[in-house]
N, CA and C atoms of all chains as a GROMACS GRO file, in nm:
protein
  597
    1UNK      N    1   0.086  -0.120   0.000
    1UNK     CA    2   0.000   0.000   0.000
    1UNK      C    3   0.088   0.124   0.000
    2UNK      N    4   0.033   0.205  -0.070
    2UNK     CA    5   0.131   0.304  -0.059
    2UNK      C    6   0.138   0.441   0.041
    3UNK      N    7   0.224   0.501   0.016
    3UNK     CA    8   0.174   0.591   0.185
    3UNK      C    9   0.170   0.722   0.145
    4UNK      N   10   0.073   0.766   0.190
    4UNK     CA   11   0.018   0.899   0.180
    4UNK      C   12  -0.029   0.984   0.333
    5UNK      N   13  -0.009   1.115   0.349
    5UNK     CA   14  -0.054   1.197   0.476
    5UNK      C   15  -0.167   1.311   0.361
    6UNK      N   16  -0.316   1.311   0.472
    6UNK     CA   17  -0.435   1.373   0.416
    6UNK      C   18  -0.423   1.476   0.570
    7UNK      N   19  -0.426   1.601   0.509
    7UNK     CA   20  -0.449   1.732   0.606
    7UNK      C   21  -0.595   1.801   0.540
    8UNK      N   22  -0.673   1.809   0.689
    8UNK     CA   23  -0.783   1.884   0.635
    8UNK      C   24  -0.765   1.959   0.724
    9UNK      N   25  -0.803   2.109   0.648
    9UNK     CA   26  -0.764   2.217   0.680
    9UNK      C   27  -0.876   2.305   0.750
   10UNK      N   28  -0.936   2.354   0.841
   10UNK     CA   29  -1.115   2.412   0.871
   10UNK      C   30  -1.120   2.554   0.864
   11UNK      N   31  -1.199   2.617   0.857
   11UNK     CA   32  -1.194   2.733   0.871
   11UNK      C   33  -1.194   2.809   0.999
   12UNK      N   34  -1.187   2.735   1.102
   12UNK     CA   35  -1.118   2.766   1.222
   12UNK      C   36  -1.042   2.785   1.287
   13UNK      N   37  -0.926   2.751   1.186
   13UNK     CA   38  -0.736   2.772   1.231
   13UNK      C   39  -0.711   2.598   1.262
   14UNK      N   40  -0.792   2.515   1.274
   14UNK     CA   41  -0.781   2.340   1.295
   14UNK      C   42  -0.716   2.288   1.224
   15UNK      N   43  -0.635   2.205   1.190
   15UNK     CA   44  -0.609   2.083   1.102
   15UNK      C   45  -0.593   1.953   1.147
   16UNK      N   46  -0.667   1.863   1.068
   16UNK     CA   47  -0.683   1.747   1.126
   16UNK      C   48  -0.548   1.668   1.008
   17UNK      N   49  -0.484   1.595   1.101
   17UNK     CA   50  -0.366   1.456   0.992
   17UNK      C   51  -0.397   1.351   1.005
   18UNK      N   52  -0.375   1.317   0.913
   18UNK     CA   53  -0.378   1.090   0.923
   18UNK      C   54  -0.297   1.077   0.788
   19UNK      N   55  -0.235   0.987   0.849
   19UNK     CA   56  -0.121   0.894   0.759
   19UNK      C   57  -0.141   0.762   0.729
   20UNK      N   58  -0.150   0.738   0.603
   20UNK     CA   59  -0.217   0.629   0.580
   20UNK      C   60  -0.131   0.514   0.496
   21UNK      N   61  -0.111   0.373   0.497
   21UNK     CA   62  -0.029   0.288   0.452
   21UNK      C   63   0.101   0.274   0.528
   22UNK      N   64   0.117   0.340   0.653
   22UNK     CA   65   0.280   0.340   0.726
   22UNK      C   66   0.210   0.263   0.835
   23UNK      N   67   0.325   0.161   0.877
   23UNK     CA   68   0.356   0.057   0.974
   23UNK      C   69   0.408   0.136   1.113
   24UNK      N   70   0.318   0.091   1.220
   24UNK     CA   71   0.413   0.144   1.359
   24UNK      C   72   0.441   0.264   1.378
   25UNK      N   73   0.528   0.325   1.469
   25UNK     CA   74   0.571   0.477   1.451
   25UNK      C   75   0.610   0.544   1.350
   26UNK      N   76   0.568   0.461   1.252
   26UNK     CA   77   0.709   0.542   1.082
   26UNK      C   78   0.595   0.636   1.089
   27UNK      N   79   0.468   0.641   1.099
   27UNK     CA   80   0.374   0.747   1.067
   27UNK      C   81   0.394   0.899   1.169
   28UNK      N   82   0.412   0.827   1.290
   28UNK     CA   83   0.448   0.918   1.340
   28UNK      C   84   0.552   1.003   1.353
   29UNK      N   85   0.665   0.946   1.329
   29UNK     CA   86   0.779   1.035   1.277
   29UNK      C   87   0.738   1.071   1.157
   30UNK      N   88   0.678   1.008   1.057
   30UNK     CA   89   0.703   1.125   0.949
   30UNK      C   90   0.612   1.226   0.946
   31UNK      N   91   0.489   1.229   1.021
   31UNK     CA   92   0.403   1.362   1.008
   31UNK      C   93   0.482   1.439   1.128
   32UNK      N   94   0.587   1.407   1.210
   32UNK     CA   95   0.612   1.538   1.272
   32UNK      C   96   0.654   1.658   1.246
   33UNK      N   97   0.704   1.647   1.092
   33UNK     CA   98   0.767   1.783   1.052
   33UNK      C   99   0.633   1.860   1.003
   34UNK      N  100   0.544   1.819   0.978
   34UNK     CA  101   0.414   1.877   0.990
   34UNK      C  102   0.360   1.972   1.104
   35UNK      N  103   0.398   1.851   1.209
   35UNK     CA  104   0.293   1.925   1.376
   35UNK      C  105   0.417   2.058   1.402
   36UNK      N  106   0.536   2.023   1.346
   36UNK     CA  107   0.631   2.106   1.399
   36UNK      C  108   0.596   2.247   1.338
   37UNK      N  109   0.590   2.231   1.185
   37UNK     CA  110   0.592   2.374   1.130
   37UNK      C  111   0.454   2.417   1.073
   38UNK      N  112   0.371   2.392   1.177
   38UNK     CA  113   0.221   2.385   1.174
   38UNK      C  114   0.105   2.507   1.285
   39UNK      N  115   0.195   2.385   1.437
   39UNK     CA  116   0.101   2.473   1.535
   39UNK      C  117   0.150   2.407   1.647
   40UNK      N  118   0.052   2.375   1.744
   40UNK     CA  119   0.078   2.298   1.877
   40UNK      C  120  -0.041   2.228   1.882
   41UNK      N  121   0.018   2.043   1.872
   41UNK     CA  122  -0.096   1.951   1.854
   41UNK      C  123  -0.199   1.968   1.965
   42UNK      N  124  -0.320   1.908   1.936
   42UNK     CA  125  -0.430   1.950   2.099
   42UNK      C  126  -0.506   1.829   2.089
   43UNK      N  127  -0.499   1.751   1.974
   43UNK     CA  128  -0.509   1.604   2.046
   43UNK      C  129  -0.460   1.464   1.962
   44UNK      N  130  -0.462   1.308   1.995
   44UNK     CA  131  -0.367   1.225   1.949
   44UNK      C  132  -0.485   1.126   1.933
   45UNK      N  133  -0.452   1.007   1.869
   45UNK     CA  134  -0.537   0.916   1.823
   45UNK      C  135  -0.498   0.813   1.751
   46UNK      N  136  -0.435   0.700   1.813
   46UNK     CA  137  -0.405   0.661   1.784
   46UNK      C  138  -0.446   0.497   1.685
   47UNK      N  139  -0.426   0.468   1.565
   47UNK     CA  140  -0.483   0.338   1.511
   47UNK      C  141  -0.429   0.180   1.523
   48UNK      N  142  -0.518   0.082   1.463
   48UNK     CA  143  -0.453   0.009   1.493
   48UNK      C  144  -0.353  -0.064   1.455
   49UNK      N  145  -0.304   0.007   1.299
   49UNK     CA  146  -0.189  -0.017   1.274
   49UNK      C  147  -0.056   0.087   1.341
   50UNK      N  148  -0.089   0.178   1.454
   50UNK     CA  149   0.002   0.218   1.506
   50UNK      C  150   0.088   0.109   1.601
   51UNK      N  151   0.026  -0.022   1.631
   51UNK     CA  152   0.064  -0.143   1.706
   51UNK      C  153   0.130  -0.265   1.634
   52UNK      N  154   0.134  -0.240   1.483
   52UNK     CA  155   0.193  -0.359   1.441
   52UNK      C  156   0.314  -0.327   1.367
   53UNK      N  157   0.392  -0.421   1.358
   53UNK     CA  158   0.558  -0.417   1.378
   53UNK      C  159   0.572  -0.340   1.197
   54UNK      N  160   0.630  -0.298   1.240
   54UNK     CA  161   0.751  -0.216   1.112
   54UNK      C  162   0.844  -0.301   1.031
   55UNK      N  163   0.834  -0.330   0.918
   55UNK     CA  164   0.913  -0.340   0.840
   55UNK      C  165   1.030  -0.292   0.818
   56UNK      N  166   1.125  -0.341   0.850
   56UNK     CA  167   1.211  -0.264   0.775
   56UNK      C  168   1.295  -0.287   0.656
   57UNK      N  169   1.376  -0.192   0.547
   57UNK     CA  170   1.438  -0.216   0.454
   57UNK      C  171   1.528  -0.320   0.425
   58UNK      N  172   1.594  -0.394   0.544
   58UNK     CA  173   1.645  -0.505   0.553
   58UNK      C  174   1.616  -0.635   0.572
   59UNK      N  175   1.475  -0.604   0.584
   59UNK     CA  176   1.381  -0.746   0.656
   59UNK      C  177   1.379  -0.806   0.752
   60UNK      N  178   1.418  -0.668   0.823
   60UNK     CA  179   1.421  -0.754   0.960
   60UNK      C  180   1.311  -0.688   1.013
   61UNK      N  181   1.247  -0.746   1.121
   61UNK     CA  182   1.118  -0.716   1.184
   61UNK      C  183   1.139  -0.672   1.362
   62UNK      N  184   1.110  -0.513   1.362
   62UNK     CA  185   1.085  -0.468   1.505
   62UNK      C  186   0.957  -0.441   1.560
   63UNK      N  187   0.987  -0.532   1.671
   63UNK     CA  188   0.860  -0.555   1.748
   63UNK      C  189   0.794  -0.431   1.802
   64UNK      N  190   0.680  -0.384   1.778
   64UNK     CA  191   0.621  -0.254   1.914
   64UNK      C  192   0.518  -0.326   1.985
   65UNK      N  193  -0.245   0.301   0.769
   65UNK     CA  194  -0.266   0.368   0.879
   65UNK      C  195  -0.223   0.362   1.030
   66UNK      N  196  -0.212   0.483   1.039
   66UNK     CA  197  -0.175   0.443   1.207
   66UNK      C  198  -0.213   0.530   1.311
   67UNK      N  199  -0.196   0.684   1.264
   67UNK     CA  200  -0.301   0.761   1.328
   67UNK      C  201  -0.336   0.928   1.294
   68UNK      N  202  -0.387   0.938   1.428
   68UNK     CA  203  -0.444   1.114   1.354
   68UNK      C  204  -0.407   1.166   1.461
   69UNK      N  205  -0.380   1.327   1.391
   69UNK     CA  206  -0.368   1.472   1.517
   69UNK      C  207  -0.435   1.537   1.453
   70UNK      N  208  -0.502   1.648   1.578
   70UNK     CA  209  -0.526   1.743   1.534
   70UNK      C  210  -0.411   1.872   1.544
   71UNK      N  211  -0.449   1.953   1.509
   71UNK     CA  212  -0.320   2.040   1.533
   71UNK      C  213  -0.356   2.157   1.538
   72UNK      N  214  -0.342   2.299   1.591
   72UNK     CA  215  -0.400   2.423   1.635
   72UNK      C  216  -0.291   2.498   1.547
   73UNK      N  217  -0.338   2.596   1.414
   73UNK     CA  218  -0.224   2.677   1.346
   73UNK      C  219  -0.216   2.756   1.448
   74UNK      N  220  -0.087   2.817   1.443
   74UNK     CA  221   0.001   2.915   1.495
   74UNK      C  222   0.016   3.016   1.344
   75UNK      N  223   0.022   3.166   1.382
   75UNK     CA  224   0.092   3.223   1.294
   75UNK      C  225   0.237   3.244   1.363
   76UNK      N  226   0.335   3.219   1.303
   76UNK     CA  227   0.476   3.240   1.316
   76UNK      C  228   0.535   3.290   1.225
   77UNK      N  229   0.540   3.230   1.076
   77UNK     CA  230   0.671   3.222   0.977
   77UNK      C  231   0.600   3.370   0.889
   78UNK      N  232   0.666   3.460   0.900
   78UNK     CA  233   0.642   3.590   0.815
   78UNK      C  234   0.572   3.592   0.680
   79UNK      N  235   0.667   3.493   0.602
   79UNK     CA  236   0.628   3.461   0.441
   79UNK      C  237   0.513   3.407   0.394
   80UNK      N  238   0.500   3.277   0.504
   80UNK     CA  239   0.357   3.231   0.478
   80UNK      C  240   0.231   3.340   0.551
   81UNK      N  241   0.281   3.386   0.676
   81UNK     CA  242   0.153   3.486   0.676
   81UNK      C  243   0.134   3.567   0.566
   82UNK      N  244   0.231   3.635   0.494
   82UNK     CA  245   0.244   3.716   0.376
   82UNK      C  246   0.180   3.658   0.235
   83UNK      N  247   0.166   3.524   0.261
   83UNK     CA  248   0.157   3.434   0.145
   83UNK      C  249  -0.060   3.389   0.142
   84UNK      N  250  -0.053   3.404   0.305
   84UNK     CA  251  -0.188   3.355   0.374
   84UNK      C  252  -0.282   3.495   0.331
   85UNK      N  253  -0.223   3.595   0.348
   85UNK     CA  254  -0.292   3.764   0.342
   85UNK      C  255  -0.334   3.763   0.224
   86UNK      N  256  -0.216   3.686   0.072
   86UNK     CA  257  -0.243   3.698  -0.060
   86UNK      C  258  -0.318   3.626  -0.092
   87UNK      N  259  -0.358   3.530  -0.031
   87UNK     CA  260  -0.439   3.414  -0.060
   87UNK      C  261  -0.574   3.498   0.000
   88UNK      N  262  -0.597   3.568   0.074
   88UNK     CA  263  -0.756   3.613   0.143
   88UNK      C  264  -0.775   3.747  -0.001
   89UNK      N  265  -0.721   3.761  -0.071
   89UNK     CA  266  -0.751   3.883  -0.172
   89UNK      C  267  -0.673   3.989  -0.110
   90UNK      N  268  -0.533   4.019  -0.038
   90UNK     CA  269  -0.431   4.076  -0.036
   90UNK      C  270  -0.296   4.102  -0.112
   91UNK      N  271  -0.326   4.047  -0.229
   91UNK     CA  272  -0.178   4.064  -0.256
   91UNK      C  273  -0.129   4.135  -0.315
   92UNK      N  274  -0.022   4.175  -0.291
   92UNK     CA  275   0.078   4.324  -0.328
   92UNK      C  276   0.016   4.436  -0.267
   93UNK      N  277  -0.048   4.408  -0.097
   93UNK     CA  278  -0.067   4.476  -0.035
   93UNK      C  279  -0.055   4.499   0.089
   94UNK      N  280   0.051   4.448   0.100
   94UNK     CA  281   0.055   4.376   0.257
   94UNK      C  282   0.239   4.450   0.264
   95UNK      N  283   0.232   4.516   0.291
   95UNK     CA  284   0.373   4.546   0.388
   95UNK      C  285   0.397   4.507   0.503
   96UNK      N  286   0.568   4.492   0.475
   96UNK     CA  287   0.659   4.403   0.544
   96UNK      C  288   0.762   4.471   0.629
   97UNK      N  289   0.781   4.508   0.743
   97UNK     CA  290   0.874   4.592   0.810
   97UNK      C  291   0.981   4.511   0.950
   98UNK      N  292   1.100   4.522   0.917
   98UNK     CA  293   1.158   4.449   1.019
   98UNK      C  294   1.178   4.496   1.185
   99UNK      N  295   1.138   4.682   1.176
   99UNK     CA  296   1.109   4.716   1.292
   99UNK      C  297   0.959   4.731   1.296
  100UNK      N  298   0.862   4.711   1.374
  100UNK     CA  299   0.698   4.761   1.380
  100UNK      C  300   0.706   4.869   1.385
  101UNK      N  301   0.636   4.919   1.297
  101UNK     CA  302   0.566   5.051   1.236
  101UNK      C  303   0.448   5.060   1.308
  102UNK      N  304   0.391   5.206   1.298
  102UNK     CA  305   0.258   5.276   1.358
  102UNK      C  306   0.139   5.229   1.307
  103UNK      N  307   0.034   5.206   1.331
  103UNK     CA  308  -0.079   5.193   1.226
  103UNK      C  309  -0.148   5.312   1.271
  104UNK      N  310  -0.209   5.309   1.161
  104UNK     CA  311  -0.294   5.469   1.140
  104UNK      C  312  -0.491   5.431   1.159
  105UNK      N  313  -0.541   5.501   1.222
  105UNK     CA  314  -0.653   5.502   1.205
  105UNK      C  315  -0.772   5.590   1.140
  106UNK      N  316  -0.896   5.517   1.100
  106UNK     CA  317  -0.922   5.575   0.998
  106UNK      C  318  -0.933   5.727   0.953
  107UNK      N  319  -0.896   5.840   0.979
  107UNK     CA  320  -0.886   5.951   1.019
  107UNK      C  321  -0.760   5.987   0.989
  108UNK      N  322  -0.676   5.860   0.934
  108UNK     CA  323  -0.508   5.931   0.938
  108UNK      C  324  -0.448   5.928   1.073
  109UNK      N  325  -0.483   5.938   1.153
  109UNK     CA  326  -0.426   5.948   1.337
  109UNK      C  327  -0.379   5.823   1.371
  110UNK      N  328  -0.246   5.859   1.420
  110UNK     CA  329  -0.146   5.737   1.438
  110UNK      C  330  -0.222   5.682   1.598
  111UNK      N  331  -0.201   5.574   1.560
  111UNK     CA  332  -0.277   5.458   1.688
  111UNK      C  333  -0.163   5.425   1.764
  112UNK      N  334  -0.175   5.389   1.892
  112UNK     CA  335  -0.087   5.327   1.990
  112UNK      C  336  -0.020   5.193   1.948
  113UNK      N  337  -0.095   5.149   1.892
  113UNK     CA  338  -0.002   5.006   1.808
  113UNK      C  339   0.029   5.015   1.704
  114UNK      N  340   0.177   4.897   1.712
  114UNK     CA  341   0.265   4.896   1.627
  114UNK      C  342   0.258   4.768   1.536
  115UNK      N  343   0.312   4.747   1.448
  115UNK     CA  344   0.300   4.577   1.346
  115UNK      C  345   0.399   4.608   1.280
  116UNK      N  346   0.429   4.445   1.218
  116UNK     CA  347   0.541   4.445   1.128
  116UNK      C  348   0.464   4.386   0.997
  117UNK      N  349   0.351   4.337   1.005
  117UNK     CA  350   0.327   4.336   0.882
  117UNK      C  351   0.184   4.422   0.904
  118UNK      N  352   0.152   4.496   0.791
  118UNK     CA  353   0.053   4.558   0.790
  118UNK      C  354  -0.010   4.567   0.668
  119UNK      N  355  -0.153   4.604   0.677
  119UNK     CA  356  -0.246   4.646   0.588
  119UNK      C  357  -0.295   4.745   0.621
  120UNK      N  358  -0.278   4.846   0.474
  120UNK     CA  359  -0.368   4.978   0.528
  120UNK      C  360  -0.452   5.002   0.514
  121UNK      N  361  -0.532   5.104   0.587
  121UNK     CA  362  -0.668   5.111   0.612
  121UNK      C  363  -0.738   5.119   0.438
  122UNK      N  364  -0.650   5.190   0.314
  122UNK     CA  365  -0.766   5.172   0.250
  122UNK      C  366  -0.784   5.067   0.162
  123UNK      N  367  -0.703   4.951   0.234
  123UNK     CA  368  -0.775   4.829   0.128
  123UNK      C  369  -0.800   4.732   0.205
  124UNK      N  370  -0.822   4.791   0.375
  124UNK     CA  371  -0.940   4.677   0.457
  124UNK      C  372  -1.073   4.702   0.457
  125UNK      N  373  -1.125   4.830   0.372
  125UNK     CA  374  -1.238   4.856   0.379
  125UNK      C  375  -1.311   4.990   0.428
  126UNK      N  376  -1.404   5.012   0.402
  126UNK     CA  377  -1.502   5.144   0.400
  126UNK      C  378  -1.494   5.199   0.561
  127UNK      N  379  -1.430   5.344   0.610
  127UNK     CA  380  -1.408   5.360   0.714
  127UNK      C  381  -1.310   5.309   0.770
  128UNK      N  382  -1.241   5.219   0.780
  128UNK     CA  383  -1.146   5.138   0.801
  128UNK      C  384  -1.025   5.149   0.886
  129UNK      N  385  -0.981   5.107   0.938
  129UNK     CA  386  -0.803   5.133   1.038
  129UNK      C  387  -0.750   5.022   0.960
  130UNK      N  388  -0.625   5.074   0.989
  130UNK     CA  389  -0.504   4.963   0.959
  130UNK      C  390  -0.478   4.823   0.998
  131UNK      N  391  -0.472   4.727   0.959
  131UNK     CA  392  -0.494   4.620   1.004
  131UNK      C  393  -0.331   4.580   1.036
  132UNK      N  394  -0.298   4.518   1.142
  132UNK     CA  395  -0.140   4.452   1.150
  132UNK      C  396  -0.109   4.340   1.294
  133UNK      N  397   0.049   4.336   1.211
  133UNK     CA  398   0.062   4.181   1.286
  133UNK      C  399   0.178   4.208   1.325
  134UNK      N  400   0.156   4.169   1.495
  134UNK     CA  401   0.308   4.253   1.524
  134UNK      C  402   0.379   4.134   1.592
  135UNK      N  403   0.503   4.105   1.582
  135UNK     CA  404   0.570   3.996   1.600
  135UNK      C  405   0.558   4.000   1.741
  136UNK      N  406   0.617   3.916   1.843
  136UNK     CA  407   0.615   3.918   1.980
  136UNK      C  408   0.727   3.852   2.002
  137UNK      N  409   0.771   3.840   2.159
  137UNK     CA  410   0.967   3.784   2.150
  137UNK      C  411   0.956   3.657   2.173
  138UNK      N  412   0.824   3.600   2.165
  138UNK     CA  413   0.822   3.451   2.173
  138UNK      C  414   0.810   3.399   1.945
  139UNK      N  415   0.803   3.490   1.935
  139UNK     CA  416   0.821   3.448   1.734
  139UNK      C  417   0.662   3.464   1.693
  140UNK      N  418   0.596   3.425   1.784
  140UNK     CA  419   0.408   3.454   1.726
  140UNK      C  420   0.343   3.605   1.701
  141UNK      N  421   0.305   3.624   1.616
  141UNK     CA  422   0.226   3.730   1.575
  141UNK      C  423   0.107   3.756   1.687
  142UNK      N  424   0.122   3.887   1.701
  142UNK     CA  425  -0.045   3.898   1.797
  142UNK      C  426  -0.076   3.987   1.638
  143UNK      N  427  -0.233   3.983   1.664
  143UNK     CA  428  -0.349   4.074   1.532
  143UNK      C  429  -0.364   4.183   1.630
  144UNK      N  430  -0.356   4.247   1.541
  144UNK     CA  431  -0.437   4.420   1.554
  144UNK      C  432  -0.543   4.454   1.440
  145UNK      N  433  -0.648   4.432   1.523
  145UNK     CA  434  -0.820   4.456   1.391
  145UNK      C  435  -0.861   4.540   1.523
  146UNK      N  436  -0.890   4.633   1.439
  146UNK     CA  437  -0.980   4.776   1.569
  146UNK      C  438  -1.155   4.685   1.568
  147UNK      N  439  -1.217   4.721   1.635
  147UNK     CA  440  -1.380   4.639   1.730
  147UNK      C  441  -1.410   4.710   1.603
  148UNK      N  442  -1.422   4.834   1.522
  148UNK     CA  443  -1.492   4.840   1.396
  148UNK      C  444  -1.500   4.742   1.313
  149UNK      N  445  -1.362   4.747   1.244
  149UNK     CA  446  -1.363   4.613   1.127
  149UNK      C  447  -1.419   4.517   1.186
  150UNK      N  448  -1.385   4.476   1.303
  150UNK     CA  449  -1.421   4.350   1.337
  150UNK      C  450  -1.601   4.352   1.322
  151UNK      N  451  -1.657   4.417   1.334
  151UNK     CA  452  -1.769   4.401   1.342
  151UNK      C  453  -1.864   4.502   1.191
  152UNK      N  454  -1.760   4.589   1.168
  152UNK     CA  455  -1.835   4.610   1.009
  152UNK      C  456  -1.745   4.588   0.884
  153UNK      N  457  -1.659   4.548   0.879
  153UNK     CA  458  -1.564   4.489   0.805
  153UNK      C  459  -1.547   4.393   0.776
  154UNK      N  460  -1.602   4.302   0.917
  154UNK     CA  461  -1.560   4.100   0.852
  154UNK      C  462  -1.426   4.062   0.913
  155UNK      N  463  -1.355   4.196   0.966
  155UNK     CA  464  -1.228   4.104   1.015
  155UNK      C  465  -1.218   4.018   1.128
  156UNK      N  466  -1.366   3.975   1.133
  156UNK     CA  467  -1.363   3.930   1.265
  156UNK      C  468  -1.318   3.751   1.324
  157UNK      N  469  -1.311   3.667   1.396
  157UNK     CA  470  -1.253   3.544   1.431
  157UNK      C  471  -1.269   3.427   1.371
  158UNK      N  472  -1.385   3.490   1.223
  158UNK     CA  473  -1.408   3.376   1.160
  158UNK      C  474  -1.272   3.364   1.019
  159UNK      N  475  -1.296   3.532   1.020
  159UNK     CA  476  -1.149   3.601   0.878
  159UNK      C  477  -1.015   3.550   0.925
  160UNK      N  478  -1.014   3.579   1.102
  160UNK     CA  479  -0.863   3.482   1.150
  160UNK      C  480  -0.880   3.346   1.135
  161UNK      N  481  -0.971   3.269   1.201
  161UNK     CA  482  -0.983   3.101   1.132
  161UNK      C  483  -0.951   3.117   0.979
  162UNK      N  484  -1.026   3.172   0.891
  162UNK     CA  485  -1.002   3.159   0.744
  162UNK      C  486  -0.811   3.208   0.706
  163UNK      N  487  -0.793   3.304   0.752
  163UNK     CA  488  -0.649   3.316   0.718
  163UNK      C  489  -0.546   3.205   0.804
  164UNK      N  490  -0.548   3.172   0.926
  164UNK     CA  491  -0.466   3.074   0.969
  164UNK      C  492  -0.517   2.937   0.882
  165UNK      N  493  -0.637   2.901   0.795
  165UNK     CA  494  -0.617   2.796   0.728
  165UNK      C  495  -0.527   2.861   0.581
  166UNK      N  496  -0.526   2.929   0.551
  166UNK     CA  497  -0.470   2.972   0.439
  166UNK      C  498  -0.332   2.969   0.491
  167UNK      N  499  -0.280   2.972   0.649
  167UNK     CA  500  -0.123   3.019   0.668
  167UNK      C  501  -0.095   2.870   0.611
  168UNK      N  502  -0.183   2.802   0.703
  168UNK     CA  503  -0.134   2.644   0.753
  168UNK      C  504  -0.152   2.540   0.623
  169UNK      N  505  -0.204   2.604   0.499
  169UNK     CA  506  -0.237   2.509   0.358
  169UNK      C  507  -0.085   2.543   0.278
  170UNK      N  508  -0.044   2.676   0.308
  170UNK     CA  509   0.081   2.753   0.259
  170UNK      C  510   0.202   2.699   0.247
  171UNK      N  511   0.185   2.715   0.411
  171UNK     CA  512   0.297   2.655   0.497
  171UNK      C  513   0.338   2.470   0.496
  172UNK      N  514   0.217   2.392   0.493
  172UNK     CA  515   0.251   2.296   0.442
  172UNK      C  516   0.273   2.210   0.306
  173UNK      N  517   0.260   2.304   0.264
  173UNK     CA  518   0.276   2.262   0.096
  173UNK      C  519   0.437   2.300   0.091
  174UNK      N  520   0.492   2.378   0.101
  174UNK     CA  521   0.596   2.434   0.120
  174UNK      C  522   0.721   2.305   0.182
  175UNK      N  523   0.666   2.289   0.288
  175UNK     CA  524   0.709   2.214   0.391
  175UNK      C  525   0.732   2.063   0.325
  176UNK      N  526   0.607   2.004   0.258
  176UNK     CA  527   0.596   1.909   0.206
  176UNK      C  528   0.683   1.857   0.080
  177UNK      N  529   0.690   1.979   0.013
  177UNK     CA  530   0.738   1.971  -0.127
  177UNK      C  531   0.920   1.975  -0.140
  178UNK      N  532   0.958   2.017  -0.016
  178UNK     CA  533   1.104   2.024   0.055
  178UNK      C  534   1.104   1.922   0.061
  179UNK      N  535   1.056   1.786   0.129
  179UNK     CA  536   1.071   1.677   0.160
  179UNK      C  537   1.042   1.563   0.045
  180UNK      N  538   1.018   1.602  -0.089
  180UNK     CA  539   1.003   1.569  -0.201
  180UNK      C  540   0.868   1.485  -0.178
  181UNK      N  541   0.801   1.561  -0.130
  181UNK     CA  542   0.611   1.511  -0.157
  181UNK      C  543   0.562   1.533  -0.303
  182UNK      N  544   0.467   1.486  -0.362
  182UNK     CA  545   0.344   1.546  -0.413
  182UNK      C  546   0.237   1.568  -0.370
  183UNK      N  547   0.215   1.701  -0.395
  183UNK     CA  548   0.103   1.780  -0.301
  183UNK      C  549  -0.011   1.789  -0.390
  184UNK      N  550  -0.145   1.759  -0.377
  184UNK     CA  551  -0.245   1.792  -0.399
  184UNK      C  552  -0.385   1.869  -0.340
  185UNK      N  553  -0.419   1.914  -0.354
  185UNK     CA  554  -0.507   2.060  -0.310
  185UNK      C  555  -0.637   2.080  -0.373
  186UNK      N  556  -0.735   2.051  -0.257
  186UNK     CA  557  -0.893   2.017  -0.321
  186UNK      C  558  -0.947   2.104  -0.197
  187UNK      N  559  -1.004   2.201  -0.240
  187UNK     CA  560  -1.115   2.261  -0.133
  187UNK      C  561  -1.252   2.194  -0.162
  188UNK      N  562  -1.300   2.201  -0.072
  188UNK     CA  563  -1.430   2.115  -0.012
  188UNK      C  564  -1.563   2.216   0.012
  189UNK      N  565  -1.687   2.149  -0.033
  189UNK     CA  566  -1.748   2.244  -0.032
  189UNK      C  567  -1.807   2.316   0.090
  190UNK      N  568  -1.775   2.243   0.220
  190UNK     CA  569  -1.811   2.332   0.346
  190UNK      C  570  -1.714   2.401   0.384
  191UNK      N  571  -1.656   2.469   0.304
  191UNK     CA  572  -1.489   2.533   0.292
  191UNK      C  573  -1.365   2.469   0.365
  192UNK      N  574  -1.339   2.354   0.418
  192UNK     CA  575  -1.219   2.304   0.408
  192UNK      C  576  -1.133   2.274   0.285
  193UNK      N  577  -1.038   2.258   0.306
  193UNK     CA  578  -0.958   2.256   0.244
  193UNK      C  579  -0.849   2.115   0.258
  194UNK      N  580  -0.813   2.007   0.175
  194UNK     CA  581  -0.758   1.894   0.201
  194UNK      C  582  -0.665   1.877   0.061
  195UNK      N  583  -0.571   1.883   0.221
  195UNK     CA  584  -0.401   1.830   0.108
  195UNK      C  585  -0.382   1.727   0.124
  196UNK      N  586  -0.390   1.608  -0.001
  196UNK     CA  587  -0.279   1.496  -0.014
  196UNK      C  588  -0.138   1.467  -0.029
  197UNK      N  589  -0.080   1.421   0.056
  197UNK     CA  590   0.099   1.406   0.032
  197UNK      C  591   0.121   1.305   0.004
  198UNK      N  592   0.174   1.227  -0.104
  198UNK     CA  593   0.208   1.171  -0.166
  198UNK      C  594   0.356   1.138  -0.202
  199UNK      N  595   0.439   1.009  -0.145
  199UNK     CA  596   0.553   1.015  -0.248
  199UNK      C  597   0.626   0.830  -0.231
   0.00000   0.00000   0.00000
């Protein structure tokens, strides 16, 4: 699957993120350069592929 | 998937506010000053506040004061909209929601496209606005 980050933007100063197709924390490291040059996050939510192990480029498998 | 934030814009970065102002029907009107300047009210009469970026009164509107954004020593902009505009002008907390989505659509496209994204950009018809990143 391939990976993509969807920002909706409100007319309230809000933006909502989700990262979609990333394994484990990779999502979360990679939308942080987002929250960074964005605002100050105000809330978290986490899915349930935030719990299953990461792939990595070598094939080796880390557990979360 | 794995998860969601929400996230609260900040105005901070000068360019994209500058970029956010052009995007609300400001552009090539918005001055840029590295010390804060006076704003004037509608009358010509210099006001007690100062901004570094500003709009002048005659292209915020009929009667109008100067509109500006004055940096602070923490890096965030405070607004200066006089209780007029705000209330016969439109500059009021819905025009700041609408411009901090314009900072924060700016600012991350920008952001994104550094990091070798493809960005895509679809406004929605209850006026959001949704970027895809892609790469």
């Amino acid at each position: 699957m391939s990976q993509e980050i969807v920002l909706e933007f409100w007319e309230d100063g809000q933006v909502n993120l989700e990262g979609k197709g990333f394994k484990g924390q990779a999502c979360f490291k990679e939308m942080q350069f987002l929250k960074d040059a964005l605002g100050v996050e105000t809330s978290f939510t986490k899915k349930q592929e935030f719990y299953q192990a990461e792939v990595k480029r070598d094939g080796k498998v880390e557990a979360r | 998937m794995s998860h969601y934030s929400e996230v609260q814009i900040e105005l901070i970065d000068e360019g994209f506010l500058v970029a956010a102002l052009s995007r609300l029907g400001f552009k090539g009107k918005v001055e840029v000053h590295r010390e804060a300047q006076p704003l004037y009210g509608y009358q010509g009469d210099v006001r007690a506040q100062k901004a570094n970026v500003i709009i002048r009164r005659q292209h915020v509107g009929q009667a109008a004061n100067d509109l500006g954004f004055e940096r602070q020593p923490d890096g965030r902009y405070r607004v200066w909209v006089s209780d007029y505009d705000r209330k016969y002008n439109k500059y009021d907390d819905a025009w700041l929601g609408r411009l901090k989505q314009a900072y924060g659509v700016e600012k991350a496209k920008a952001e994104a496209k550094k990091r070798g994204y493809r960005v895509s950009e679809q406004k929605q018809e209850d006026g959001r606005i949704r970027l895809v990143l892609r790469r």
